[in-house]
C-alpha positions in Angstrom: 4.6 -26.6 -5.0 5.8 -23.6 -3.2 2.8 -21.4 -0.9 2.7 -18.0 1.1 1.9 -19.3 4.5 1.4 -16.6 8.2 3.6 -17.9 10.6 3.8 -16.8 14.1 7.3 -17.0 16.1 7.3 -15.8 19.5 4.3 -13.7 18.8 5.5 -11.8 15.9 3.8 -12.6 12.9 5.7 -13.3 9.6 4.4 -14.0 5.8 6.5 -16.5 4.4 6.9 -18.9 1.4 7.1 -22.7 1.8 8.6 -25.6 -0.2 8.1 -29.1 1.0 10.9 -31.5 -0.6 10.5 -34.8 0.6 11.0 -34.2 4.5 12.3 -31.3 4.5 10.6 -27.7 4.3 12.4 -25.1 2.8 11.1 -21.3 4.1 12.2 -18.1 2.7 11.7 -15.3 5.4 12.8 -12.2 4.6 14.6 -13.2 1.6 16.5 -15.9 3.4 16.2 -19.3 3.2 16.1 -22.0 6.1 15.7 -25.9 6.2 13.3 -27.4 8.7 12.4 -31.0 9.8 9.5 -31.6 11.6 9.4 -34.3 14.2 6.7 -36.6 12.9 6.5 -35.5 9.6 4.5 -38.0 8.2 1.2 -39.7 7.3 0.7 -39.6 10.9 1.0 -35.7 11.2 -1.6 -35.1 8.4 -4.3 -37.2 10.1 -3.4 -35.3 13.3 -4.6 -31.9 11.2 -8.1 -32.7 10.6 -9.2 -33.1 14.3 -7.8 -29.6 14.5 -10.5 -28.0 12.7 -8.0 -26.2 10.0 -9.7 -27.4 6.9 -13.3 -27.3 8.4 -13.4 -24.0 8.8 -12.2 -23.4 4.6 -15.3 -25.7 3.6 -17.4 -23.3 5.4 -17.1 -21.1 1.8 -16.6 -17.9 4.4 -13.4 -16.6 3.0 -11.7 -14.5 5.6 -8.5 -12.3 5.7 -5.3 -14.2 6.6 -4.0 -10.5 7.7 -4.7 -6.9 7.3 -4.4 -5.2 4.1 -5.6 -3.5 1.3 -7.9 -5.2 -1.2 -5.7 -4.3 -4.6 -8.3 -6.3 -6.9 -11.5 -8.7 -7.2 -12.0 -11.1 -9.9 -15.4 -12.0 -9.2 -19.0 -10.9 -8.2 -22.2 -12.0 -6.1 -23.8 -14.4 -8.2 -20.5 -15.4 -10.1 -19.3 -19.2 -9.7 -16.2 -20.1 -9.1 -13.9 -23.5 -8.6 -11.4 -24.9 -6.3 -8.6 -23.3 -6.0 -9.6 -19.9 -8.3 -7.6 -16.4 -7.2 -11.3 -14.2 -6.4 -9.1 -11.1 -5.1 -5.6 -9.8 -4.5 -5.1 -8.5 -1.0 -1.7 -6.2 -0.2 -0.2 -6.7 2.9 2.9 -5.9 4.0 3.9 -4.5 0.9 3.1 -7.9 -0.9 0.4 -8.9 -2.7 -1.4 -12.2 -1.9 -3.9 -14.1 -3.8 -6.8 -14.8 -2.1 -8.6 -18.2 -3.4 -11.8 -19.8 -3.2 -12.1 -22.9 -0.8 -14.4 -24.4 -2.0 -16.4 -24.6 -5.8 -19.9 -23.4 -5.9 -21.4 -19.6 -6.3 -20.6 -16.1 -4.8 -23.2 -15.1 -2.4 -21.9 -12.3 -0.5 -19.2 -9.6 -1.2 -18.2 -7.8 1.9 -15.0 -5.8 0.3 -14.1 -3.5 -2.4 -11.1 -2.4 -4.0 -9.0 0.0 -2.6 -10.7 -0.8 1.2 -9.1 -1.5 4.2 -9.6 -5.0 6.1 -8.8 -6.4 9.4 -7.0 -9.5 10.0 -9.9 -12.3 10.0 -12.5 -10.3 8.4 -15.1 -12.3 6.2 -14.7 -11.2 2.6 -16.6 -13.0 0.4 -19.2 -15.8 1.3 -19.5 -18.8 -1.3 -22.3 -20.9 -1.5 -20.7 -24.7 -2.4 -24.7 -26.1 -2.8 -23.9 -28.9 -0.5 -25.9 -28.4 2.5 -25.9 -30.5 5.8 -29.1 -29.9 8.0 
């Protein structure tokens, strides 16, 4: 299953599409293609990622920008529910369009964008409420 990933390289920033095949990673930068091998590539590299906070952040439901754009579309509305996985708004970037998803399942509670508006790398979009609360 191939996904539009940021990657930064010596501090420039690149959007680029990903392929895992068995223990190799094929990226497409720019149109070109390259094979990578990570050292480690494993089961032990994906327990390594959760202490790192990546996906903790994604079960939040606060769905930010990956990058600065334009938002082209939006699917859904406050008060909306959505699932896993579910494209709530196209963003243009870089003269691509990505598909932002929901995180998480569970019900639009805040819309911070519109189409047509300009957003900042990071900036909260869309807040969704995934009713499972830990207090």
């Amino acid at each position: 299953m191939s996904e539009k990933r940021k990657v930064t390289v010596d501090g420039e920033d690149f959007e680029v599409q990903i392929d895992r095949d068995g223990e190799i990673w094929k990226v497409v930068v720019g149109g070109k293609t390259f094979s990578i091998v990570l050292e480690g590539d494993g089961k032990q590299s994906k327990a390594t990622r959760k202490p790192r906070g990546s996906r903790k952040g994604m079960l939040s439901g606060v769905v930010s920008s990956p990058i600065p754009g334009k938002i082209v579309s939006i699917s859904k509305a406050v008060g909306d529910d959505v699932i896993e996985g579910e494209v709530i708004m196209v963003l243009e970037a870089m003269k691509m369009q990505n598909e932002i998803q929901a995180p998480v399942g569970g019900k639009i509670t805040e819309l911070n964008c519109a189409p047509g508006e300009t957003i900042e790398a990071n900036a909260p979009l869309v807040v969704i409420d995934s009713g499972d609360k830990e207090n």
